[in-house]
C-alpha positions as CSV (number, residue, x, y, z in Angstrom):
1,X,117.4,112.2,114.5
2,X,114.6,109.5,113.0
3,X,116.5,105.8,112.1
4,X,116.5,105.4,108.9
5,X,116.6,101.9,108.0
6,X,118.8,100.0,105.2
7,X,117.6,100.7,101.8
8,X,116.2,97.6,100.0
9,X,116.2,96.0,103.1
10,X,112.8,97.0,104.4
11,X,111.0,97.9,101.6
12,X,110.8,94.8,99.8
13,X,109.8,92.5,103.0
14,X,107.4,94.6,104.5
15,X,104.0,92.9,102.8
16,X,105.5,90.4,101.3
17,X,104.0,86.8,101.1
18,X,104.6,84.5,103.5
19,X,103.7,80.7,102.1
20,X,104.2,76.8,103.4
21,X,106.1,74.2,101.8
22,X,102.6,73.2,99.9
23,X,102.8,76.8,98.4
24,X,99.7,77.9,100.7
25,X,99.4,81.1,102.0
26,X,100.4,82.2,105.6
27,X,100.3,85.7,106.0
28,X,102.6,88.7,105.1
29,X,105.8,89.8,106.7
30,X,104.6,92.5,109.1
31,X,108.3,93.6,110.4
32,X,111.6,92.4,111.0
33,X,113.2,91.9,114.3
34,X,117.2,92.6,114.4
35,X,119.7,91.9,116.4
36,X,120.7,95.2,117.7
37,X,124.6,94.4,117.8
38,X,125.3,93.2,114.5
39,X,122.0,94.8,113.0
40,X,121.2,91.8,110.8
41,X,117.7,90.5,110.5
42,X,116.9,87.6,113.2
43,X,113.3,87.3,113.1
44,X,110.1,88.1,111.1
45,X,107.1,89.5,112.2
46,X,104.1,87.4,110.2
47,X,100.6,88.7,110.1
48,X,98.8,85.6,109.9
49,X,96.0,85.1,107.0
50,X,92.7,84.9,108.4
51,X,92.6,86.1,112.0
52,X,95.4,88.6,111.9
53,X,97.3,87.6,114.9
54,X,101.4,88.0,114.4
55,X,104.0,85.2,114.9
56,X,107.7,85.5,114.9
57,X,109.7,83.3,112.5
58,X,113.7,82.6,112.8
59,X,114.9,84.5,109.0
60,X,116.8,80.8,109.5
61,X,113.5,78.9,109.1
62,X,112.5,81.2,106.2
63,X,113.7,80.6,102.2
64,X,113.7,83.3,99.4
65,X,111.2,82.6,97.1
66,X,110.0,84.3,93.4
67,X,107.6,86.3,95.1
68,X,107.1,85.2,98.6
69,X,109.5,83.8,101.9
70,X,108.2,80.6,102.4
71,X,108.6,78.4,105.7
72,X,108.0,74.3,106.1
73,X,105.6,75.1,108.9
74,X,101.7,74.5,108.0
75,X,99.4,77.3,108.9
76,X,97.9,75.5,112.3
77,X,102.0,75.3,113.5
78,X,102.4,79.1,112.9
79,X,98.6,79.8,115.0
80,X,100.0,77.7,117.5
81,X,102.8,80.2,118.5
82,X,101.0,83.5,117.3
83,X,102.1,85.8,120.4
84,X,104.9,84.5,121.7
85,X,108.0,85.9,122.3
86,X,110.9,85.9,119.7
87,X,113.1,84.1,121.9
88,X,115.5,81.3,121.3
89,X,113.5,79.0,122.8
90,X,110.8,79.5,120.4
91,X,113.5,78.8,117.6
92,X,113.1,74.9,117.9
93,X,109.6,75.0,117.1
94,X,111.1,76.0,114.2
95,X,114.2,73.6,114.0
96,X,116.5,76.3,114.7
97,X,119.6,76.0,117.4
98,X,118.4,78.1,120.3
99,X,122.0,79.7,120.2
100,X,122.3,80.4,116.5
101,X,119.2,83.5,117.7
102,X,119.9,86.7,119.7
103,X,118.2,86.8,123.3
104,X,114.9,88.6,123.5
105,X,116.4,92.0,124.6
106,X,118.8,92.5,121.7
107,X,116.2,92.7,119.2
108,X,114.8,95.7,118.1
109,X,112.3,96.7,115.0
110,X,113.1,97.9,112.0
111,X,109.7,99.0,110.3
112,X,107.4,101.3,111.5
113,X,104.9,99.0,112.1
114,X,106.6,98.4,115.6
115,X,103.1,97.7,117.1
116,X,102.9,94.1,115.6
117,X,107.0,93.6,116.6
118,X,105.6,94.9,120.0
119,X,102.9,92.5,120.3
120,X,104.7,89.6,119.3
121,X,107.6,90.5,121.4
122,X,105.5,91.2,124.4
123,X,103.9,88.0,125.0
């Protein structure tokens, strides 16, 4: 039987903006990464504007906007980590406590665009 994943949950992240404090555009949320024992969102997969490379993002580094999540990093901090690993670690380039994150191999996608997750996770 196919996963179906939470309604509302999914659907309105998955393209959705992704901007800098200055308001400037990032990317778009690609997929979100979950922690696969309490099933709540952890990380987001960005798409980055221009070049199309994905980044992780804590969802702690991230704040609800009108129309877009928006992050205090600048577009050159996000390129700088495009790749990596969603890992704890990574969290402090982000100002996030390491252990506030699940570890690498409890996160799982929940979009079908797993290839990006995949990518970014792989790294």
């Amino acid at each position: 039987m196919a996963e179906i994943p939470a309604a509302g949950v999914i659907p309105s992240l998955l393209g959705a903006p992704v901007v800098g404090a200055d308001a400037e555009r990032l990317g778009e949320v690609d997929d979100l990464l979950v922690d696969d024992r309490t099933g709540r969102p952890a990380w987001v997969v960005v798409r980055l504007a221009g070049d199309g490379r994905t980044t992780a993002v804590p969802c702690a580094a991230l704040r609800s906007r009108v129309r877009a999540l928006q992050t205090t990093c600048t577009a050159w901090a996000l390129a700088a980590v495009a790749g990596r690993a969603p890992e704890p670690l990574l969290a402090r380039h982000f100002d996030v406590a390491p252990w506030d994150l699940p570890r690498l191999e409890d996160l799982r996608a929940l979009a079908g665009a797993a290839a990006g997750a995949t990518t970014a996770a792989a790294a």
